[in-house]
C-alpha positions in Angstrom: 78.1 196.7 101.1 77.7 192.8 101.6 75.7 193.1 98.0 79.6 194.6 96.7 81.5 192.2 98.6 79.2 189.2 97.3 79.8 190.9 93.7 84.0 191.4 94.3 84.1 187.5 95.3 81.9 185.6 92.4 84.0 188.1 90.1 87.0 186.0 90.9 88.2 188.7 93.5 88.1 187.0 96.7 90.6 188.8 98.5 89.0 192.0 97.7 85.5 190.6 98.6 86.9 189.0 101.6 89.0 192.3 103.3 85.6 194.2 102.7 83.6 191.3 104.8 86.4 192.1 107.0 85.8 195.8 107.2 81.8 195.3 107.7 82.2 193.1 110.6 82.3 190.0 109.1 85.0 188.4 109.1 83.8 185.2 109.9 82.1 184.9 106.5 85.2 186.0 104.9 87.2 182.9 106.2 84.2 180.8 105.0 84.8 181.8 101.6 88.5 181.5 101.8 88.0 177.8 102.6 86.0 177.2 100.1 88.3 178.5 97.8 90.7 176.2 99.4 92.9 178.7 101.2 93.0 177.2 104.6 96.1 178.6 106.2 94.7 182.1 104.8 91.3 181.6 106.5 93.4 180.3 109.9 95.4 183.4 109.9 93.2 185.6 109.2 90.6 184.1 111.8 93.5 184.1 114.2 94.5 187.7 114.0 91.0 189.2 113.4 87.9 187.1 114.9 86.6 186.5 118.4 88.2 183.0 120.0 84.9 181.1 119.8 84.5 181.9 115.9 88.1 181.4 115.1 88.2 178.5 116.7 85.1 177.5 114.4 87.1 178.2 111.2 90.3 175.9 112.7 88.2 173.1 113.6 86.7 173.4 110.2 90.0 173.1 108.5 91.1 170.0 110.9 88.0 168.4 109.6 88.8 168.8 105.9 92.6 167.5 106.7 90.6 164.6 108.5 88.3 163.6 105.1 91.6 164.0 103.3 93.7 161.9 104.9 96.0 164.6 106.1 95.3 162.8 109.5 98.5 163.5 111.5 98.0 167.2 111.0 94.2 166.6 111.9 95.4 165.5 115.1 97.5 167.9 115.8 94.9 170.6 115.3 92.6 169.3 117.6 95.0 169.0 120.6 96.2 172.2 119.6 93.2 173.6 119.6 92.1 171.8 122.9 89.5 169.4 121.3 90.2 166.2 122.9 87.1 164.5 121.8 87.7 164.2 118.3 91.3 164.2 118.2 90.5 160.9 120.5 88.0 159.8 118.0 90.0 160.4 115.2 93.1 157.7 117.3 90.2 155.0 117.3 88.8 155.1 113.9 92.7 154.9 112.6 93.1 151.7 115.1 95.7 153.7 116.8 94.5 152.5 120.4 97.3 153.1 122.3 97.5 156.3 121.7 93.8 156.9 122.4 94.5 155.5 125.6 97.4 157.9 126.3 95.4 160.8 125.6 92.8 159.9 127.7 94.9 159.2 130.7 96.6 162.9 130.1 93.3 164.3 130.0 92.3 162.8 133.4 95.2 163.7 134.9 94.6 167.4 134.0 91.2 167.7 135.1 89.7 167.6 131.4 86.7 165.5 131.2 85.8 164.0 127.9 83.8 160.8 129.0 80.1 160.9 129.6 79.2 157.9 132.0 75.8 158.2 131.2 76.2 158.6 127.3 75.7 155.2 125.5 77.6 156.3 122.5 81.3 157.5 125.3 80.7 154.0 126.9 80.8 151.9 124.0 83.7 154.2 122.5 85.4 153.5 125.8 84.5 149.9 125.6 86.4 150.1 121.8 89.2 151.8 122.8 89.7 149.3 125.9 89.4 146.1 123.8 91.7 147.5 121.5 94.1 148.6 124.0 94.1 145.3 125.0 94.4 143.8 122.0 97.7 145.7 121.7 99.1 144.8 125.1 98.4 141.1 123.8 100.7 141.3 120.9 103.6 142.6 123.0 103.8 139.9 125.1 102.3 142.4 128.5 99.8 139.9 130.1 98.6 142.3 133.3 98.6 145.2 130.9 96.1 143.0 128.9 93.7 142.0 131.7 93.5 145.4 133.2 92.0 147.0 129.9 90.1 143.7 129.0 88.7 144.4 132.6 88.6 147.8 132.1 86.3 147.7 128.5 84.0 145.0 130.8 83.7 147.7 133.6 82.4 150.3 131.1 
């Protein structure tokens, strides 16, 4: 059967190919093919409706991180809240510059309980220390002089 569904799919039938994944239990492999036919939302949907929550998630986070190498980096962000993934959608705020906003979604993280620093992870304190400076950096240009010290003394602290 996956030797017929391999067959449907290189013979330009992909939703064919892909429905008969589904059927065998394997519908994982069936979004993977839709994505890399381009057919994101397809692949979402289906993963959505049809996959366990771990392996959809997968398949979502996989299309955030095409919308991220694209430039598509609003709806990137977006997906990775939505999807709970506070790391990256925070890493994704620094590497745009957008520092504030980093800032804000690390301080709505600790007040909910969710963890997404590592004290003891070189690479979270020197992100921390980024996002800080930065921070500060921004609180300079407004004209918000004990904003700026307490990140300046905050990216020190890290």
């Amino acid at each position: 059967m996956q030797i017929v569904a391999t067959n449907l799919i290189a013979n330009n039938q992909l939703e064919e190919g892909v429905e008969l994944l589904c059927l065998m239990g394997r519908g994982l492999e069936g979004c993977r093919y839709l994505q890399n036919n381009g057919r994101w939302k397809e692949a979402a949907t289906m993963a959505k409706s049809s996959l366990p929550a771990h392996e959809a998630n997968s398949v979502i986070l996989r299309w955030a991180l095409h919308l991220r190498e694209n430039g598509e980096y609003e709806k990137s962000l977006r997906m990775y809240i939505s999807m709970g993934a506070f790391i990256e959608a925070r890493q994704l705020l620094i590497d745009q510059k957008h520092y504030e906003r980093a800032v804000l979604l690390s301080i709505a993280c600790e007040d909910m309980g969710v963890i997404i620093d590592d004290p003891n992870n070189d690479h979270d304190r020197a992100l921390l220390a980024s996002m800080y400076v930065g921070y500060a950096s921004y609180l300079h240009e407004l004209g918000l002089w004990s904003g700026t010290k307490v990140y300046r003394e905050k990216a020190l602290a890290v």
